[in-house]
C-alpha positions as CSV (number, residue, x, y, z in Angstrom):
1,X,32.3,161.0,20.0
2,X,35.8,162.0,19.1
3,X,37.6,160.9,15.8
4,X,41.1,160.9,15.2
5,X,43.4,160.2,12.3
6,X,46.1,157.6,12.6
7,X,48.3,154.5,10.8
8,X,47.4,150.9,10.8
9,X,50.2,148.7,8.9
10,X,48.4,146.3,7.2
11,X,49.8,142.3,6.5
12,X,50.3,140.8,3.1
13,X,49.1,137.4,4.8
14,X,46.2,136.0,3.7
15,X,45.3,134.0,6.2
16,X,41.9,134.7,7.9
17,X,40.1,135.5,4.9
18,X,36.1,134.5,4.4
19,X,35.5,133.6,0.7
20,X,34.1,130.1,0.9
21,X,32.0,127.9,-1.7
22,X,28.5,127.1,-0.2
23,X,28.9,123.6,-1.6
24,X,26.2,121.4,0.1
25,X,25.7,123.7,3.6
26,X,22.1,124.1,4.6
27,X,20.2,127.9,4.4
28,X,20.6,127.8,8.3
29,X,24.7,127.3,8.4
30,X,25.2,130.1,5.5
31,X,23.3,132.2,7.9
32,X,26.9,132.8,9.6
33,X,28.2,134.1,6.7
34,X,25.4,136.0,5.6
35,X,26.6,139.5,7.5
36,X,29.8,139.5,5.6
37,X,27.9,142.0,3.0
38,X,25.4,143.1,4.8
39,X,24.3,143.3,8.8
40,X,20.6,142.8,9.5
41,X,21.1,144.2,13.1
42,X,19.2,147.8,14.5
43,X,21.2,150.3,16.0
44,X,21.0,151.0,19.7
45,X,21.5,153.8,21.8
46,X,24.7,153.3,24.2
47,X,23.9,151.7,28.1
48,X,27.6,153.0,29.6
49,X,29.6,150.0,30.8
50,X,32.0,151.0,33.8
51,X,35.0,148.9,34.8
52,X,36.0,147.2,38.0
53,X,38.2,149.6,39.5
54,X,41.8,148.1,39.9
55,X,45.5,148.7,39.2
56,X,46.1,146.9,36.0
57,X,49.5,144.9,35.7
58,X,52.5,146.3,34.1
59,X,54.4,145.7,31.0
60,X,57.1,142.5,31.6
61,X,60.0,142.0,29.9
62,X,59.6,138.8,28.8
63,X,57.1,136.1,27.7
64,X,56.5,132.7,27.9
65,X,54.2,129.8,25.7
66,X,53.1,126.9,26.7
67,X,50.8,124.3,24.9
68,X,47.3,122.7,26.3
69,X,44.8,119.6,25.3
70,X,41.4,120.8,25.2
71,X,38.1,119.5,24.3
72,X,34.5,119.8,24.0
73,X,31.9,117.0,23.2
74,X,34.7,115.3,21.3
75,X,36.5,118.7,19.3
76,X,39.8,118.9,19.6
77,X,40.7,122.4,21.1
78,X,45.0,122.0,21.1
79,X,45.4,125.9,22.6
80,X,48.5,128.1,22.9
81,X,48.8,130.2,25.4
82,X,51.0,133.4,25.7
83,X,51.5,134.6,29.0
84,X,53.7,137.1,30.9
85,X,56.8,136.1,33.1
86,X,56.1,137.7,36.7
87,X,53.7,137.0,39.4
88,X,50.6,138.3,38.5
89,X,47.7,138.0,38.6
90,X,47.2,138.7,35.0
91,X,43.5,139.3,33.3
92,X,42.9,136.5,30.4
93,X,42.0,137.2,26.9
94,X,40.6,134.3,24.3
95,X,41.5,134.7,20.8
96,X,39.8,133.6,17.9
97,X,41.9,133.1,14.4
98,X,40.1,133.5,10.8
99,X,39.2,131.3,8.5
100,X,42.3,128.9,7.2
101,X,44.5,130.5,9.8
102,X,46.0,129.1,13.1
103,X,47.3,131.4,16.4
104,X,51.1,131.2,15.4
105,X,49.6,133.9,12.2
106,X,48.7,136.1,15.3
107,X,52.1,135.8,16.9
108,X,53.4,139.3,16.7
109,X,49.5,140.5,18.3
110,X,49.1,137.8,20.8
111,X,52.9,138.0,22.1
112,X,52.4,142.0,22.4
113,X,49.2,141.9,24.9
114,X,51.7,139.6,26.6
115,X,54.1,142.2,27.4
116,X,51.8,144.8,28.2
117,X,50.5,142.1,31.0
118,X,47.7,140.0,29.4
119,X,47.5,136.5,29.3
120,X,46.4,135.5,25.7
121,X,44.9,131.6,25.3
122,X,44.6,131.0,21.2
123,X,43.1,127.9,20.3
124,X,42.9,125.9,17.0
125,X,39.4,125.2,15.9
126,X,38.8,122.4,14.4
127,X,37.2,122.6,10.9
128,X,38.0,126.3,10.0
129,X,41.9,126.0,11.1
130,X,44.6,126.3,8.1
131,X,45.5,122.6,7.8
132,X,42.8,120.9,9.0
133,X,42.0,117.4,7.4
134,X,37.7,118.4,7.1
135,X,37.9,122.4,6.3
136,X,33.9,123.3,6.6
137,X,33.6,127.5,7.2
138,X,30.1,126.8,8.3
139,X,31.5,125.5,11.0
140,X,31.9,128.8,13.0
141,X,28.5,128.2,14.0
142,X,30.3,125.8,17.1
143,X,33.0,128.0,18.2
144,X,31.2,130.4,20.6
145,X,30.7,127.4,23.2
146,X,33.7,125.8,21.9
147,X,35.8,129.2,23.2
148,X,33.9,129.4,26.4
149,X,34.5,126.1,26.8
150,X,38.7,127.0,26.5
151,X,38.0,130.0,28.4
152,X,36.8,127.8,31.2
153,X,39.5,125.2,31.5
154,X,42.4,128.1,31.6
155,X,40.5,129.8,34.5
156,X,40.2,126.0,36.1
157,X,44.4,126.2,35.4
158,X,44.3,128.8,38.5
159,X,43.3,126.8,41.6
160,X,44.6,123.4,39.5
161,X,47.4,121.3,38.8
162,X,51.3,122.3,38.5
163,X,51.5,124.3,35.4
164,X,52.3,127.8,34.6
165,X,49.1,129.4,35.0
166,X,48.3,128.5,38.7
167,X,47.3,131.1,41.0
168,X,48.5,133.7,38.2
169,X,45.5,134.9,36.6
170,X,42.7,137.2,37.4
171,X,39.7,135.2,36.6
172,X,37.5,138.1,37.1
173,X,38.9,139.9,34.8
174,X,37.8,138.1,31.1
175,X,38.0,139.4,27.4
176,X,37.7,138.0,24.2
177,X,39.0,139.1,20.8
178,X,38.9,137.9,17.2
179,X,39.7,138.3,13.5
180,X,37.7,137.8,10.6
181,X,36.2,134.5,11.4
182,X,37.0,134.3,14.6
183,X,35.7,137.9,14.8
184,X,32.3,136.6,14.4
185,X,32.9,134.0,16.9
186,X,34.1,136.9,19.6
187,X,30.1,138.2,18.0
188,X,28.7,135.1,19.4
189,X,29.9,134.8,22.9
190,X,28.0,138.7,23.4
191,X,24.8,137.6,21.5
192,X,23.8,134.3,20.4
193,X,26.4,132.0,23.0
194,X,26.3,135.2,25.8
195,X,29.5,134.1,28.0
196,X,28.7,136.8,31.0
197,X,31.9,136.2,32.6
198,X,33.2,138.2,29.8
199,X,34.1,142.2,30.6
200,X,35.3,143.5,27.0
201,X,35.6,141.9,23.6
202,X,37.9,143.4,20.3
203,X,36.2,142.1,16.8
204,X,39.3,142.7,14.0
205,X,37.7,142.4,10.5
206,X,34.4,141.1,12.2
207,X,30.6,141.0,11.8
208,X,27.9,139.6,13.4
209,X,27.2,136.4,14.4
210,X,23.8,134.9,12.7
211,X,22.4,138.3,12.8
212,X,21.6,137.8,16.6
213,X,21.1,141.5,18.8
214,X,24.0,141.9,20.9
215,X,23.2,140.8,24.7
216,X,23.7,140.6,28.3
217,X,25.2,142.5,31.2
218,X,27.0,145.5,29.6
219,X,30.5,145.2,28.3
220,X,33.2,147.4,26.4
221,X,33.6,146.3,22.8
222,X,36.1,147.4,20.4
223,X,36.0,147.5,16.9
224,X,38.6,147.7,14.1
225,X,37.9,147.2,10.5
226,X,39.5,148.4,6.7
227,X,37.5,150.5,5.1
228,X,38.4,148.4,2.0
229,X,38.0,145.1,3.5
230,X,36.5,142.7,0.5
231,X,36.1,140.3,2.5
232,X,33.7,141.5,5.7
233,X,32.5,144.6,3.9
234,X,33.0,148.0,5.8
235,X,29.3,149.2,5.5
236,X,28.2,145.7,7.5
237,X,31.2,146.3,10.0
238,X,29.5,149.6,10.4
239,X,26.3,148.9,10.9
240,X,27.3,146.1,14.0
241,X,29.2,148.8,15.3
242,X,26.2,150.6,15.4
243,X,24.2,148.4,17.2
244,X,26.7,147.5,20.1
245,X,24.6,148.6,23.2
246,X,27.2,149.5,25.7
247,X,30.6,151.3,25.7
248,X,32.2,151.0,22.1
249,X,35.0,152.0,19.7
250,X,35.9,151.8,16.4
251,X,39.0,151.9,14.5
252,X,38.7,152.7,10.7
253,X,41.2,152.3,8.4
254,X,41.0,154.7,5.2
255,X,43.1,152.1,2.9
256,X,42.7,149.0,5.0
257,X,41.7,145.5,3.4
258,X,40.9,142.6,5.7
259,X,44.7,142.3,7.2
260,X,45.4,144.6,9.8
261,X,48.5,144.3,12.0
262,X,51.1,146.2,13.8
263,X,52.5,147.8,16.4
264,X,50.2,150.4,16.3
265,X,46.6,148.1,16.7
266,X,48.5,146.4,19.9
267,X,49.0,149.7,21.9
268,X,45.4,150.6,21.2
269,X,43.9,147.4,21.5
270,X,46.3,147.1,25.0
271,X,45.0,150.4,26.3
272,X,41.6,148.7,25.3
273,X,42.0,145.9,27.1
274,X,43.9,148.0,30.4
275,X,40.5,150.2,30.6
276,X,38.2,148.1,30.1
277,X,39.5,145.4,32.6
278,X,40.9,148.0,35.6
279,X,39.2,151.4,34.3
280,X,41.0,154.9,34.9
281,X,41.4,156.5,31.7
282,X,40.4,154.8,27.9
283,X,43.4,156.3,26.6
284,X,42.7,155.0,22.9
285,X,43.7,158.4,21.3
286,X,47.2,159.0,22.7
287,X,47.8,155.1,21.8
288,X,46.0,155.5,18.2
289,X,48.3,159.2,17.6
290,X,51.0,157.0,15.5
291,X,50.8,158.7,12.0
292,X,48.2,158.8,9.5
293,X,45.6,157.6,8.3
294,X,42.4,156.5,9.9
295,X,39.6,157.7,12.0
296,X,39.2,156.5,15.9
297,X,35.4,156.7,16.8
298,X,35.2,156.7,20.8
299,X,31.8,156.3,22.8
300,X,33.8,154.9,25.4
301,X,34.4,158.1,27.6
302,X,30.5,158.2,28.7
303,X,31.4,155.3,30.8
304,X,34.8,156.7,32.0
305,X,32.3,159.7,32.9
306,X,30.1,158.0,34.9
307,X,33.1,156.0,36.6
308,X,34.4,159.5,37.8
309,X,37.6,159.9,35.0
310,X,38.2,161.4,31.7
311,X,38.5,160.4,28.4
């Protein structure tokens, strides 16, 4: 394990955040919430995860967006999708936005792992969305199937229709990432809704997801949390960290609440996303060495070790 200090720049925005009245929600639907202050899950020793060899994309110059109509059973899934201009093929990433928050409030993130050769698909839940006609927080309880369900229509976009994405995207080659809310959805889909198509997943200012052990083939998971987050409480961010079973890092930062943005998050969640997806080396230090002042846990290099490389 290696730690490192480094700078996060941290938003004023407050979207994303997780203070919600309990109003008329059952026992079994605050259960999603419940981790915020505290995580009920064990820790685990670390089962190395080792990439699919491959030579990752490179950075591009330019991006493009373009809008789809999803569904599932009925939810309306509208999702934007960030993608680079070139040939590809390009690995996919699903995000997941917080609580009262949309993908646009990601923009400066999702646009980033863009141009370093990701394409990003961001959609709008339904009832936890900034805007949305029938807010219900409890409702993150759906959006584990509801973003494997989008993660399966944009790899269908491949071998399908006329539209930007066809044959441009490495559909072998799957991640998932989340803030806040939508951290605890990335939770679900490597626990409780395990989508095994999926190789790495980032949680920003994320816990667990209804308490359930993490599960599954092994994957690389990247954490990043404040260490002054009111909101998803460090200690609980801790403990989940704790009790990932494969590959894992974590990002702590020393004056951090539950906003954390910057150019300094995308180059280590890219180099992230670049190892974990392609392997070589993990890289996260030299991307995290951008000032002061955090610390960079990194269990990842057992993997890299095992894959023949260096951390």
């Amino acid at each position: 394990m290696r730690r490192r200090t480094l700078l996060l720049s941290m938003s004023a925005a407050a979207a994303g955040g997780l203070a919600v009245k309990a109003g008329q929600a059952s026992a079994a639907e605050r259960t999603v919430l419940s981790s915020v202050k505290n995580s009920t899950l064990v820790a685990r020793t670390v089962t190395p995860y080792v990439p699919q060899a491959g030579q990752s994309p490179g950075a591009v110059r330019t991006v493009a967006r373009h809008n789809f109509s999803f569904a599932r059973d009925g939810r309306a899934l509208p999702t934007e999708v960030w993608y680079p201009v070139g040939p590809g093929p390009y690995p996919v990433v699903l995000f997941s936005h917080g609580l009262h928050a949309q993908p646009d409030d990601y923009a400066e993130l999702l646009a980033g792992w863009a141009l370093a050769g990701f394409v990003v698909a961001a959609p709008r839940y339904p009832h936890t969305a900034t805007g949305t006609s029938r807010f219900n927080a409890y409702d993150l309880v759906n959006q584990p199937e509801d973003a494997s369900e989008v993660l399966t229509q944009i790899v269908a976009r491949n071998t399908s229709g006329s539209g930007p994405l066809r044959g441009r995207l490495d559909t072998a080659r799957l991640a998932a990432a989340g803030h806040s809310g939508g951290g605890i959805t990335t939770a679900g889909l490597f626990s409780a809704h395990r989508d095994q198509r999926l190789k790495a997943g980032i949680l920003v200012s994320g816990t667990d997801f209804l308490g359930t052990p993490f599960t599954g083939p092994p994957a690389a998971m990247l954490m990043v949390h404040g260490r002054q987050d009111t909101s998803v409480r460090y200690d609980a961010a801790r403990t989940v960290y704790e009790a990932i079973p494969w590959s894992r890092a974590m990002l702590s930062v020393t004056e951090g609440g539950h906003q954390i943005s910057g150019a300094p998050l995308t180059t280590v969640s890219a180099a992230f996303l670049r190892w974990s997806l392609y392997g070589g080396r993990p890289g996260l230090e030299a991307a995290a060495a951008q000032g002061s002042v955090a610390t960079l846990d990194n269990e990842l290099a057992a993997a890299a070790l095992s894959a023949g490389s260096t951390s």
